[in-house]
C-alpha positions as CSV (number, residue, x, y, z in Angstrom):
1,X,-1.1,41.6,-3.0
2,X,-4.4,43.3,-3.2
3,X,-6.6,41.5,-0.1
4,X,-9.7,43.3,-1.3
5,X,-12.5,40.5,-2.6
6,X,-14.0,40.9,-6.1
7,X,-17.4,41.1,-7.0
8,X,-17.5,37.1,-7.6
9,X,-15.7,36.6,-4.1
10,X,-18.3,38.5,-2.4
11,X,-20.9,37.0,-4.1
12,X,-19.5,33.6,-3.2
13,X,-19.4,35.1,0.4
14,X,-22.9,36.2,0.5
15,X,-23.8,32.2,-1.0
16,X,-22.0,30.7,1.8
17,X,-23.7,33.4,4.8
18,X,-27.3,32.3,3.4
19,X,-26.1,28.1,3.3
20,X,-24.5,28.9,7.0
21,X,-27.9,30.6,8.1
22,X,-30.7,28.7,6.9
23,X,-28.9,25.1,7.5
24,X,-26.6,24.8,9.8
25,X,-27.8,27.5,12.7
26,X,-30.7,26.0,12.9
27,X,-28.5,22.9,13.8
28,X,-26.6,24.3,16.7
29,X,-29.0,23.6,19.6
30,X,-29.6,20.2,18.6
31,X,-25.6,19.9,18.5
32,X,-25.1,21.0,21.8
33,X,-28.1,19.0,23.6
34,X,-25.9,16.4,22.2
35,X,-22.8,17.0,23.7
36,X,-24.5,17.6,27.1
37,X,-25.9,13.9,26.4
38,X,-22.3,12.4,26.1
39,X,-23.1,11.5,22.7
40,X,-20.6,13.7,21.2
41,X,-19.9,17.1,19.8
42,X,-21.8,16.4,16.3
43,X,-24.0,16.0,13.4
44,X,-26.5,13.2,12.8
45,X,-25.1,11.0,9.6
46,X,-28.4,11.7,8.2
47,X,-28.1,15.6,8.5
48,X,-24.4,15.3,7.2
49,X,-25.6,13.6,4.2
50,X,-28.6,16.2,3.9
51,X,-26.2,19.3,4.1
52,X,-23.7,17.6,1.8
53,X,-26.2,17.6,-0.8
54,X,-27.3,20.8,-0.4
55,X,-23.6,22.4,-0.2
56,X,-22.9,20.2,-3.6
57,X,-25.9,21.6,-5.7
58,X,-24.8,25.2,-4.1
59,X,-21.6,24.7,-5.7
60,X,-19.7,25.0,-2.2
61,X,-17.6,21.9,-3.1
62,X,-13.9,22.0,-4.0
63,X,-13.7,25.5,-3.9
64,X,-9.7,25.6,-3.9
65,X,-9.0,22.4,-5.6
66,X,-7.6,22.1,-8.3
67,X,-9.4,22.1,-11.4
68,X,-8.8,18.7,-13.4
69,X,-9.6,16.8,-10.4
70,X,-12.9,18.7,-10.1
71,X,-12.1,21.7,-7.9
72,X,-12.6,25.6,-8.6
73,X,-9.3,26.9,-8.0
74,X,-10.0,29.7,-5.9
75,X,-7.5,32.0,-4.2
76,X,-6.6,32.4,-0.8
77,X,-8.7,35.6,-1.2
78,X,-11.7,34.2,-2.0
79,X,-11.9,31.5,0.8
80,X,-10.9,33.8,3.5
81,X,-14.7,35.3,2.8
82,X,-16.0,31.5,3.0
83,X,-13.7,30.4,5.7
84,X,-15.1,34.1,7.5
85,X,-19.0,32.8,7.1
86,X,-18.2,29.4,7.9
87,X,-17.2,30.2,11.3
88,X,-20.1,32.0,12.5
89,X,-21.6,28.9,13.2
90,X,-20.4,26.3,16.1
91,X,-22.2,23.4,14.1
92,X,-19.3,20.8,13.4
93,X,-19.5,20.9,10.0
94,X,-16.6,21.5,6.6
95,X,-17.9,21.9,3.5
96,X,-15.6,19.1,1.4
97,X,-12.9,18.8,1.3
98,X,-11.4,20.5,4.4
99,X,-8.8,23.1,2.8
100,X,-5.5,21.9,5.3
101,X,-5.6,18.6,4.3
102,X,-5.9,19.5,0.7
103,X,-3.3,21.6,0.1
104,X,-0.2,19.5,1.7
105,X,-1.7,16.3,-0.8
106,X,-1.7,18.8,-3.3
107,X,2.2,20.1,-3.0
108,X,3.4,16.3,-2.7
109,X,1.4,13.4,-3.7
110,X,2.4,11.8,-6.7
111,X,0.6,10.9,-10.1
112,X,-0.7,7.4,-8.6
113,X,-1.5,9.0,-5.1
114,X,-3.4,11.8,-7.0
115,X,-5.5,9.8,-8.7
116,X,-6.2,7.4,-5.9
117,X,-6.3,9.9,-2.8
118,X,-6.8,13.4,-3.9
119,X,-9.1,13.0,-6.7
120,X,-11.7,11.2,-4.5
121,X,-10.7,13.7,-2.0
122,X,-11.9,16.7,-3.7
123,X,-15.1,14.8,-5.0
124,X,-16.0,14.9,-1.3
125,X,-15.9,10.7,-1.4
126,X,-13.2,10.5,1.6
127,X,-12.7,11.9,4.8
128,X,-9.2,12.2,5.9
129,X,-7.3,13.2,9.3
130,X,-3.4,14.1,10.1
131,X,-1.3,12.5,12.7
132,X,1.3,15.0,14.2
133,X,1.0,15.7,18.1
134,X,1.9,13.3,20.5
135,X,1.5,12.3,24.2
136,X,4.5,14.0,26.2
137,X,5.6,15.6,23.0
138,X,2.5,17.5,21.5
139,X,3.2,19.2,17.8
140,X,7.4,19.4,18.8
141,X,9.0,17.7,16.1
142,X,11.8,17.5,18.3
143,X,10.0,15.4,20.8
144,X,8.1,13.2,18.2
145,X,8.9,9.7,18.9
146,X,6.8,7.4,15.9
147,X,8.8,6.1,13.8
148,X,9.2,4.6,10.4
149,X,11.2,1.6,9.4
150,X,12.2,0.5,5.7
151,X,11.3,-3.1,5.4
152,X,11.9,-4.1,1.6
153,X,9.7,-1.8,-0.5
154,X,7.3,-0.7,2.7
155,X,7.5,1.5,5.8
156,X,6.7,-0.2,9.1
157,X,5.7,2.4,11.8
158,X,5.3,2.0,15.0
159,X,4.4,4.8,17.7
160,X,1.2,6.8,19.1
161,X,-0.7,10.2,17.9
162,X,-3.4,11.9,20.3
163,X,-5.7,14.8,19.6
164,X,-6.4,13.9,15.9
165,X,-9.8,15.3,14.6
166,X,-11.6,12.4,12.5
167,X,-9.5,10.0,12.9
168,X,-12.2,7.1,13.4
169,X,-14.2,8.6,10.4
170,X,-11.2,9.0,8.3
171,X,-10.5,7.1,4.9
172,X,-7.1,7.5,5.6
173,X,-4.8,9.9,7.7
174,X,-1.7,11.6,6.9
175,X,1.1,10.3,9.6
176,X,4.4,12.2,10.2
177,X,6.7,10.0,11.4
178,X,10.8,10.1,12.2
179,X,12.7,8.4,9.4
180,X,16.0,9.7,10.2
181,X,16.8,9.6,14.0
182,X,19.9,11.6,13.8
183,X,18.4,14.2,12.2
184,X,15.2,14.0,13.6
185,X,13.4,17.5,13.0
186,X,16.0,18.7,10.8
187,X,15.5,16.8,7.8
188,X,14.9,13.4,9.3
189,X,10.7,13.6,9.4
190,X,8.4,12.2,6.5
191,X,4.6,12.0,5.6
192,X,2.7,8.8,5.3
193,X,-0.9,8.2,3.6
194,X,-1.9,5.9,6.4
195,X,-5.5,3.7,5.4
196,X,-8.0,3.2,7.6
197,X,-8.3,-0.5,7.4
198,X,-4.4,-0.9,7.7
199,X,-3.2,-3.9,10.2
200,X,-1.8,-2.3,13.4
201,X,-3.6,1.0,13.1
202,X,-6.0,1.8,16.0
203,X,-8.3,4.4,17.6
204,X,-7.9,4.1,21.6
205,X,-10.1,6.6,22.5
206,X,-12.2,9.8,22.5
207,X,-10.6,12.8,24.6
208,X,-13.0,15.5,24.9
209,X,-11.5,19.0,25.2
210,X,-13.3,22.4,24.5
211,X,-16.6,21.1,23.2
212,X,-15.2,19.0,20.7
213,X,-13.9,15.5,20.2
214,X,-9.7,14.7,19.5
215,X,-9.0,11.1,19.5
216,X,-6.2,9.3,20.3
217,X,-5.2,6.7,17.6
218,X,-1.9,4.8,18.2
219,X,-0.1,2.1,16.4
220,X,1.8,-1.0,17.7
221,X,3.7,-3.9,16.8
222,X,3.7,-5.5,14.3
223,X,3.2,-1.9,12.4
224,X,1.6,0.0,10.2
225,X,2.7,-0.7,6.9
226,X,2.2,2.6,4.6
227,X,2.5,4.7,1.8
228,X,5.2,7.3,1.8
229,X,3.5,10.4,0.9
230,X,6.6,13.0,1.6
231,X,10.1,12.6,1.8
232,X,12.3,13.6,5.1
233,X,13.7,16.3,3.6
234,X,10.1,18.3,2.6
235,X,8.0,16.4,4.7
236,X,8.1,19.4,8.2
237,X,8.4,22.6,5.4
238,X,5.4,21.3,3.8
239,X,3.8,20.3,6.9
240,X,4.3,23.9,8.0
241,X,2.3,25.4,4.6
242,X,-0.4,22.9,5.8
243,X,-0.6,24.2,9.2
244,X,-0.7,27.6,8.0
245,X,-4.5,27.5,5.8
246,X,-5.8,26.2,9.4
């Protein structure tokens, strides 16, 4: 595989260098006077909406989306160079949508989930998180305890997540939860599209650690009822190609 970036990739590249420079630099003291004011490690709503339309008439949206739900497609190549600009800032901010998420929707939603989660998603109208760690357990699927109950054509789950980025601004979060008990991390583990106004879903609280925010949502009797998004037996191998574009 040749790793070297063409002439459009760097040109992309040098697009993104100028957006990270002139707007979101200029962003980072403001930021941090912030944080040191207990009032979190962020943007202002009204910034966020300024740099979203900026980043959206620069083209910066969707880069590797796929392209009949509005995205451009690009290779792994190509946002390495964005991903590489991007992170010469500390200014908390992803130009839409955030490429993790994207790709395990893309290798397992369905026809109705596409149309109704990722589609929006790559527009840049939803924010989303993804529920794995744990308390006592952390990202071992062997120690995860949520779990997910049949209960006619739902899933009920009950159980608690901690340290998931934008879970109280998230439209919905994706929640890995055991199906299987007996086989647990070997086949027993699935994906749920989890709404933001579901019954039973909850953020506790904000857990600041390394000049960021992780929060701490949990869920509890009577349950989440959700959306399967990926099957036991894929859900932890697809988890895994998510994990690895972070």
């Amino acid at each position: 595989m040749n790793f070297e970036l063409s002439d459009e990739d760097r040109m992309l590249k040098d697009l993104v260098h100028r957006f990270v420079e002139k707007e979101l630099m200029p962003l980072e003291a403001g930021v941090l006077e912030r944080e040191t004011q207990g009032k979190g490690f962020a943007i202002g709503a009204d910034e966020h909406l300024r740099l979203d339309k900026i980043s959206k008439e620069l083209g910066l949206w969707g880069l590797d989306a796929p392209e009949d739900v509005g995205g451009s497609d690009l290779p792994s190549v190509a946002m390495i160079g964005v991903n590489e600009e991007m992170g010469y800032t500390i200014t908390p901010y992803t130009l839409p949508p955030d490429s993790p998420n994207l790709r395990m929707l893309m290798a397992t939603v369905n026809e109705r989930q596409r149309e109704a989660y990722l589609a929006p998603y790559v527009r840049g109208e939803t924010v989303s998180a993804i529920g794995i760690s744990e308390p006592g357990a952390g990202a071992d699927p062997a120690g995860m305890t949520t779990r997910a109950e049949r209960d006619g054509e739902d899933w009920i789950i009950n159980g608690r997540k901690i340290w998931i980025s934008r879970a109280a601004e998230a439209d919905f979060t994706i929640l890995m939860a055991v199906t299987d008990r007996q086989k647990g991390a070997r086949g027993g583990i699935s994906a749920f599209l989890v709404d933001r106004d579901t019954p039973g879903f909850t953020v506790a609280r904000r857990i600041p650690i390394r000049s960021t925010r992780w929060l701490d949502p949990k869920t509890g009797r009577p349950g989440v009822n959700s959306k399967t998004l990926c099957p036991a037996r894929s859900a932890w191998a697809t988890l895994h190609e998510r994990l690895d574009r972070m």
